[in-house]
N, C-alpha and C positions, 0 to 999 in steps of 0.2 A: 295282304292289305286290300281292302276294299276300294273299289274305283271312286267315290263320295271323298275316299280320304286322301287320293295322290290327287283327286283333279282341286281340290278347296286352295292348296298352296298357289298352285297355279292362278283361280280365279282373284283371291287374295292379290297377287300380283298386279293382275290385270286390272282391278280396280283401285290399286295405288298408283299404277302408270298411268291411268286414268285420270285421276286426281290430281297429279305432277304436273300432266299435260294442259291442263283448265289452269291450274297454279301459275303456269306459265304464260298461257294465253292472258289471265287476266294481270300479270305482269306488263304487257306490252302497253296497259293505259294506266300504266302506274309512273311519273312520275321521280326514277329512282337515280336520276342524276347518273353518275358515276358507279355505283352499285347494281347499277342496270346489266350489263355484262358479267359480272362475276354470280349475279342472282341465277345469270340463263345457262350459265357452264356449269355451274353447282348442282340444278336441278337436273342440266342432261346427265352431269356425271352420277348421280343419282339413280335417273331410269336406265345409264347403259351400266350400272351395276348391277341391279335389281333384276335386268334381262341376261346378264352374263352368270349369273349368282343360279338362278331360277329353269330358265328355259334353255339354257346354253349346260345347264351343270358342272358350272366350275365348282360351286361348292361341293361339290362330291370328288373333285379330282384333286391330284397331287401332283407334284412337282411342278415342271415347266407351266402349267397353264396357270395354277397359282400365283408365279410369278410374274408372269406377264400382266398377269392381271393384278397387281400390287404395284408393278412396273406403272401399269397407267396409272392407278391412283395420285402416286407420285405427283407422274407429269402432271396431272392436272394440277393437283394442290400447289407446285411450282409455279404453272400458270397463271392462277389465279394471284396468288402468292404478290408476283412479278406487275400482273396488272393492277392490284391494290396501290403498291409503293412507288409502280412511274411513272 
């Protein structure tokens, strides 16, 4: 495999963390009431998947790290979940 071709995923990446992180930013003069919280854990759960997916290579592993890593998703989504309804 050509180095053009493993480093593109990578940049790929980094310019959607990029974008997540502006997303964000411009979230903080946004007015979202209540949804303001669950908008900023969404997004980090987002970039810390995308960095665990990518730069960390879970997606290339099996067993135990998969799972931990579907373990957080969870939590989060319960989180969120939780803070929606109370």
């Amino acid at each position: 495999m050509s180095r053009s071709k493993r480093f593109r995923p990578l940049l790929i990446t980094w310019l959607v963390l990029l974008a997540l992180t502006a997303i964000s930013y411009a979230l903080t003069f946004a007015s979202l009431g209540r949804w303001a919280l669950p908008a900023g854990v969404l997004i980090g759960a987002i970039k810390t998947a995308l960095v665990g997916l990518v730069f960390v290579h879970l997606a290339h592993q099996r067993g135990a790290p998969r799972l931990i890593a579907l373990a957080s998703i969870v939590l989060v989504l319960a989180l969120l979940v939780g803070v929606l309804l109370g």
